[in-house]
C-alpha positions as CSV (number, residue, x, y, z in Angstrom):
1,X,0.0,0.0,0.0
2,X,1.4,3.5,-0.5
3,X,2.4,5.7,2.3
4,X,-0.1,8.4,0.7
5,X,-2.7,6.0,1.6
6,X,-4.0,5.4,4.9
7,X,-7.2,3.1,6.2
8,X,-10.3,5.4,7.5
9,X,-11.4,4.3,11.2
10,X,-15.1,4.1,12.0
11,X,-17.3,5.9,10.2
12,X,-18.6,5.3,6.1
13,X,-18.1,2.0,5.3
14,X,-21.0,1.7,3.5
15,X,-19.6,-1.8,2.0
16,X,-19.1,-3.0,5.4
17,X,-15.0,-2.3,4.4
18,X,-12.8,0.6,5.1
19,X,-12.6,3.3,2.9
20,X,-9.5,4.9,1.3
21,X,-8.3,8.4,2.2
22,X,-5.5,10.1,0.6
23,X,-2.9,11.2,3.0
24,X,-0.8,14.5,2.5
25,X,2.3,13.9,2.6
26,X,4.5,15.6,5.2
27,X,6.5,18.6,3.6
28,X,10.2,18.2,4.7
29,X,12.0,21.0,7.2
30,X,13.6,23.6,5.9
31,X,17.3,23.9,6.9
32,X,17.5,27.3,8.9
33,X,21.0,29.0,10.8
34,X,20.3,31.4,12.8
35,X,23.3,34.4,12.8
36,X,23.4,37.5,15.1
37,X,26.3,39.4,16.6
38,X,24.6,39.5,19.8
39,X,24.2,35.8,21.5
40,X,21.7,36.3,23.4
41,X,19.7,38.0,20.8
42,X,20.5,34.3,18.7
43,X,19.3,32.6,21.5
44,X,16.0,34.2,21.7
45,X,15.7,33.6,18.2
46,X,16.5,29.8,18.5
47,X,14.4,29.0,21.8
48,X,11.6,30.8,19.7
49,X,12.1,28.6,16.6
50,X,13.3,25.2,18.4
51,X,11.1,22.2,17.8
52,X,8.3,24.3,15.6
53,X,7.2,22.2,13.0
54,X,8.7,23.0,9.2
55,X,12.0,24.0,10.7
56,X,15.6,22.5,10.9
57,X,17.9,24.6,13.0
58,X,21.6,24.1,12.2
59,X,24.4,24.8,14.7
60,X,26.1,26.8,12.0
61,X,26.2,27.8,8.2
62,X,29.0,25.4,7.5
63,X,26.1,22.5,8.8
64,X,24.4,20.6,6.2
65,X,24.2,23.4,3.3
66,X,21.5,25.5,5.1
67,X,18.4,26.6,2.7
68,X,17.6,29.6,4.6
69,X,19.7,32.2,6.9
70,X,17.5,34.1,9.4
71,X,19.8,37.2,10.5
72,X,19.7,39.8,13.1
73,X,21.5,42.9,13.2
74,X,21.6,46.4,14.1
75,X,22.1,48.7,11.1
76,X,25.7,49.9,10.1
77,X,28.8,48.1,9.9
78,X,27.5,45.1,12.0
79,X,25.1,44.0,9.1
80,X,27.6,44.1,6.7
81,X,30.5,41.8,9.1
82,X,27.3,39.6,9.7
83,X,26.2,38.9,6.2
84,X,29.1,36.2,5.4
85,X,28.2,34.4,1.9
86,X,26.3,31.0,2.4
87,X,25.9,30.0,-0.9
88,X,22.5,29.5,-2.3
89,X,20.9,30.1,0.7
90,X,17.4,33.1,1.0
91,X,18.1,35.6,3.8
92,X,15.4,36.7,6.1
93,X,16.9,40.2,7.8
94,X,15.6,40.9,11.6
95,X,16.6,45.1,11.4
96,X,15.1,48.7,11.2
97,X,16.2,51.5,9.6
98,X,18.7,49.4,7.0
99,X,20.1,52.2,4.5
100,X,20.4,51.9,1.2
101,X,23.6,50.7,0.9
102,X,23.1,47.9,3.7
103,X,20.0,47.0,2.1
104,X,22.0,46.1,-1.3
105,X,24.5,44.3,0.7
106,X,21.8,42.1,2.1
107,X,20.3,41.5,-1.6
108,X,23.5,40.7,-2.9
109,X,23.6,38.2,0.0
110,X,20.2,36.5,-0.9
111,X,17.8,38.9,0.8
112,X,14.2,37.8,0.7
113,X,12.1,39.4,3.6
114,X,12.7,41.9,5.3
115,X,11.6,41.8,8.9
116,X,11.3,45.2,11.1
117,X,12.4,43.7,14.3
118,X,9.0,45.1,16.5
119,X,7.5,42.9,14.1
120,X,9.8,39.9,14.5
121,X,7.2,37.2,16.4
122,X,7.0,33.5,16.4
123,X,4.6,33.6,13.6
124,X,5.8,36.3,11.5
125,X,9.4,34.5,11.7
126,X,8.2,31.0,10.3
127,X,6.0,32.8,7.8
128,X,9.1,34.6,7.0
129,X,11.7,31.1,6.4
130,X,8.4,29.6,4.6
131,X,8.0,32.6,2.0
132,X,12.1,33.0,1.6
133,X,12.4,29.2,0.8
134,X,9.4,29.2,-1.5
135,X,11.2,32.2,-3.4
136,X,8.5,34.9,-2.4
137,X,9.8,38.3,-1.2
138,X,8.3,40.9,1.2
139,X,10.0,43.8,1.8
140,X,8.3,47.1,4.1
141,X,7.5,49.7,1.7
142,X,9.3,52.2,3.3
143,X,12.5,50.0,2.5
144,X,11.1,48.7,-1.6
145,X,10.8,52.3,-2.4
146,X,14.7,52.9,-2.3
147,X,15.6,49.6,-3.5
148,X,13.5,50.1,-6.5
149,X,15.3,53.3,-7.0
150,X,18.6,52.1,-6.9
151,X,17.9,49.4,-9.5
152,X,16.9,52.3,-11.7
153,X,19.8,54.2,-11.1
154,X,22.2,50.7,-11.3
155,X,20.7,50.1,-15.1
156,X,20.5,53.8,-16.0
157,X,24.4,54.3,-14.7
158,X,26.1,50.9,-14.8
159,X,24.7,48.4,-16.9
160,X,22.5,50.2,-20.0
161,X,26.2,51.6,-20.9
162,X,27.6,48.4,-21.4
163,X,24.6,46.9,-23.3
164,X,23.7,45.0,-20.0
165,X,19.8,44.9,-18.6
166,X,18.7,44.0,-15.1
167,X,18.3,40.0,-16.4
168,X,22.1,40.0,-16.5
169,X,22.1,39.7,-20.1
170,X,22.6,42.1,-22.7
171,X,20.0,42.8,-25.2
172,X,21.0,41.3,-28.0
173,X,21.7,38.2,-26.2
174,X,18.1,38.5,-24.4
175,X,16.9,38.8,-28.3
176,X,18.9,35.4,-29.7
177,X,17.9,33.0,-26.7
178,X,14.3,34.3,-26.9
179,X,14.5,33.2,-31.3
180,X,16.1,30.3,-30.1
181,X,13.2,29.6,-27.7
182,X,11.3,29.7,-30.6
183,X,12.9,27.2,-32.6
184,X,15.0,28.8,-34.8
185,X,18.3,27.8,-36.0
186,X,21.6,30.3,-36.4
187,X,20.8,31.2,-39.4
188,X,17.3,32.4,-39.4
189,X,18.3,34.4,-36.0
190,X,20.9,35.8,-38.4
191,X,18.0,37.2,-40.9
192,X,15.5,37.8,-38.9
193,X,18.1,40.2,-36.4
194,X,20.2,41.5,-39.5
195,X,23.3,39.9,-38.3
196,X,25.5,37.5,-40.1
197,X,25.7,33.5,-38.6
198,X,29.3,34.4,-37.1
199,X,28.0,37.0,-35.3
200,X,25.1,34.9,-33.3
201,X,27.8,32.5,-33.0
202,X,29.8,34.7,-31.0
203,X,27.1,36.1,-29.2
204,X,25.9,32.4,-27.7
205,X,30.0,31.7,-27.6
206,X,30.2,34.5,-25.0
207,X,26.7,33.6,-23.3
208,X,27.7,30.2,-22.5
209,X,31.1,30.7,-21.4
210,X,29.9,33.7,-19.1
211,X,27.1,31.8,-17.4
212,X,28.5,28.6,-17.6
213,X,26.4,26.6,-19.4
214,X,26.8,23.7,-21.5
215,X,25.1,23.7,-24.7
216,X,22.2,26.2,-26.6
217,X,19.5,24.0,-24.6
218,X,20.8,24.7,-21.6
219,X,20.9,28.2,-21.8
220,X,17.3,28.4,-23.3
221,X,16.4,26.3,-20.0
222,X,17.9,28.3,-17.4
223,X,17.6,31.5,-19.2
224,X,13.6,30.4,-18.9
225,X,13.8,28.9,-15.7
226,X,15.4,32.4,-14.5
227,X,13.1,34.4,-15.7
228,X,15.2,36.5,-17.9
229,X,13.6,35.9,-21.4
C-alpha cells in the first residue's frame, strides 16, 4: 500500500470495508542557521524557533548546506560583518532603519524578507523562512521604495552603458535565446536580427562561457527557468 494511503477508522463503510483516504504527505523542514552578533539576541531567536514544525535549525552555516539564513543585526557596519556568503541560501533580515547601501548588501547576500524587528514574532518569523524558501519576497514599503530606486539608477548608470539589462544579459543576447526559444536555427536568428551566422555564434560563444552553461538548450532552459527571457 502506498504511504499516501491510509485506512479510514469508524465511520462510512457503507460496503461494510474501510474506505481509502489520501494522506498529504508531510512537507520536509527547511534547513534554517540562525546568525546575530549579539548571542543572546541568537538565543531568543533559537528557543523561539526550536522544535516548531517545518523548521531545521543548524548549529552553524558550514552544517548541512542550510536553505535559509535568518539574520539579526543592528544597522551599520555590523550587518555588513554579519552577512558572510552562504551559498545558495534566501536571507530573512531581523533590522530597522537598514540604508540603502546595507539594504544592497543584504540582496546581494540573498535577501528575501525583510523583517522590522517590532514585528519579528513567532509567527511572522516561520511565515518569513516559509515565504524566503518558496522564493516569495516581502519587503516594508518604506525600504522597496529605495531599493526600487537604486535598481533604476544601477541600469541607468552601470549596466544600459555596457549593453547589460537587469536580467544580466545584454540585449542582443536577451533577443537570440528568446529566437532560439522559438525554434530557430543560427541562421534564421541571423536574418531575422540583421546579423551574419558568425555574429550569433559569437554572441551564444560569450553567453555560455559567461554563465556557464553547456550547450544552446541549456541556456534556453535556465535562461527560462530564470526568468530573464
Amino acid at each position: 500500500m502506498s504511504s499516501r494511503i491510509a485506512w479510514a477508522e469508524g465511520a462510512g463503510r457503507d460496503d461494510g470495508r474501510p474506505k481509502l483516504h489520501a494522506v498529504t504527505p508531510r512537507r520536509p523542514a527547511v534547513r534554517v542557521v540562525v546568525l546575530a552578533a549579539d548571542r543572546f539576541v541568537r538565543t531568543g531567536i533559537l528557543t523561539e524557533l526550536r522544535d516548531k514544525p517545518g523548521v531545521q535549525l543548524l548549529s552553524s552555516r558550514e552544517d548541512a548546506e542550510p536553505e535559509v539564513v535568518v539574520a539579526v543585526a543592528e544597522p551599520g557596519p555590523e550587518l555588513v560583518e554579519l552577512l558572510t556568503p552562504v551559498p545558495r541560501a534566501k536571507l530573512v533580515l531581523v533590522a530597522d532603519e537598514a540604508r540603502p547601501a546595507e539594504l544592497w548588501t543584504a540582496v546581494e547576500h540573498g535577501l528575501a524578507v525583510l523583517v522590522p524587528r517590532a514585528e519579528a514574532t513567532t509567527a511572522r518569523l516561520l511565515q518569513a523562512i516559509t515565504d524566503a524558501h518558496a522564493g516569495r519576497g516581502d519587503l516594508p514599503p518604506d525600504q522597496l521604495g529605495p531599493l526600487l530606486q537604486g535598481l533604476s539608477r544601477l541600469h541607468h548608470d552601470v549596466l544600459a552603458p555596457r549593453d547589460l539589462t537587469l536580467s544580466g544579459l545584454s540585449r542582443r543576447e536577451a533577443d537570440v535565446l528568446r529566437l532560439l526559444a522559438e525554434g530557430m536555427d543560427t541562421a534564421e536568428i541571423a536574418a531575422e536580427m540583421t546579423y551574419s551566422e558568425r555574429t550569433v555564434k559569437n554572441i551564444l560563444h560569450n553567453l555560455l562561457s559567461r554563465l556557464g552553461l553547456r550547450n544552446r538548450t541549456h541556456a534556453v532552459a535556465y535562461a527560462l527557468r530564470e526568468g530573464m527571457i
